[in-house]
N, C-alpha and C positions, 0 to 999 in steps of 0.2 A: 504494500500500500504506500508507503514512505516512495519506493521509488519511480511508483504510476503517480505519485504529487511531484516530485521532481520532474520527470517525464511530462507530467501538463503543463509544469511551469516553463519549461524549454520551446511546447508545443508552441504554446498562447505565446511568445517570444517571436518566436517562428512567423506565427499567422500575423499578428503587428506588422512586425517590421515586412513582411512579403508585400499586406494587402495596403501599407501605406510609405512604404520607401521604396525598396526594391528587391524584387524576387529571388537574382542572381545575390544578391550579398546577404540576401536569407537562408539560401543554400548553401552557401559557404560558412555561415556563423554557426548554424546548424552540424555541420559535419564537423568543422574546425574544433567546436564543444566536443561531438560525440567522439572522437580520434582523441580528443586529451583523456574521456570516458574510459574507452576501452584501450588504453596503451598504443595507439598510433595502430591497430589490427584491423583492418578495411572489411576482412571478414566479418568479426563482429561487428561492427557499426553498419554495414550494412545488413545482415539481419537483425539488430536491433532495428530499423528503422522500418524493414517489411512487414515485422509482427507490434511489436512495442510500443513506438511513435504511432504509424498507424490506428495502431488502434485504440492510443488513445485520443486521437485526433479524432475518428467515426464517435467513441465514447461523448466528448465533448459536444462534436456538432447534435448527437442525438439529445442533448439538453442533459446528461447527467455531469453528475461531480460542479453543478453550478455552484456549488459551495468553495470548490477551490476559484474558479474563476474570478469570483467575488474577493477572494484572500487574495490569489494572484496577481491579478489584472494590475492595480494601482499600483504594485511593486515595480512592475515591469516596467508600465509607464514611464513611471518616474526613474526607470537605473535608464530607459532607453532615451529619455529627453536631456537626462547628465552625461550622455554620450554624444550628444552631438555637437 
C-alpha cells in the first residue's frame, strides 16, 4: 500500500507536468525517477511501469484512492511551481 501511495504520487506528477508543460520531459522525469528506483535496471523499470504505474494510473482515472489525490495533488503543485 505505502508503495501504490508513492507510485500515485509519481503518477499524479506525471499526469501534471504531461497534460500542462510537456509530455517529452514527463517521460523523461518519469523514467529518470524510476532508473534511480530500481538501480539504473531498464528491465525492471520497465515492467514496473507495464503493470505498477499502469495500473495505478486506470486505478486513479476510475475515481479511486481520491483520498491520496486530495493528500497528493497540493504537494506536487507546489514542489513543481518551486521548480521552475
Amino acid at each position: 500500500m505505502k508503495n501504490d501511495k508513492k507510485t500515485a504520487e509519481l503518477y499524479i506528477s506525471y499526469y501534471l507536468m504531461a497534460s500542462h508543460t510537456n509530455k517529452e520531459a514527463a517521460d523523461k522525469m518519469i523514467y529518470d525517477t524510476l532508473m534511480g528506483w530500481f538501480n539504473n535496471d531498464k528491465d525492471k523499470v520497465n515492467c514496473f511501469i507495464t503493470t505498477q504505474f499502469n495500473r495505478i494510473g486506470k486505478e486513479l482515472s476510475m475515481g479511486l484512492h481520491n483520498d491520496w489525490i486530495e493528500e497528493l495533488t497540493p504537494v506536487i503543485i507546489k514542489n513543481i511551481k518551486e521548480c521552475k
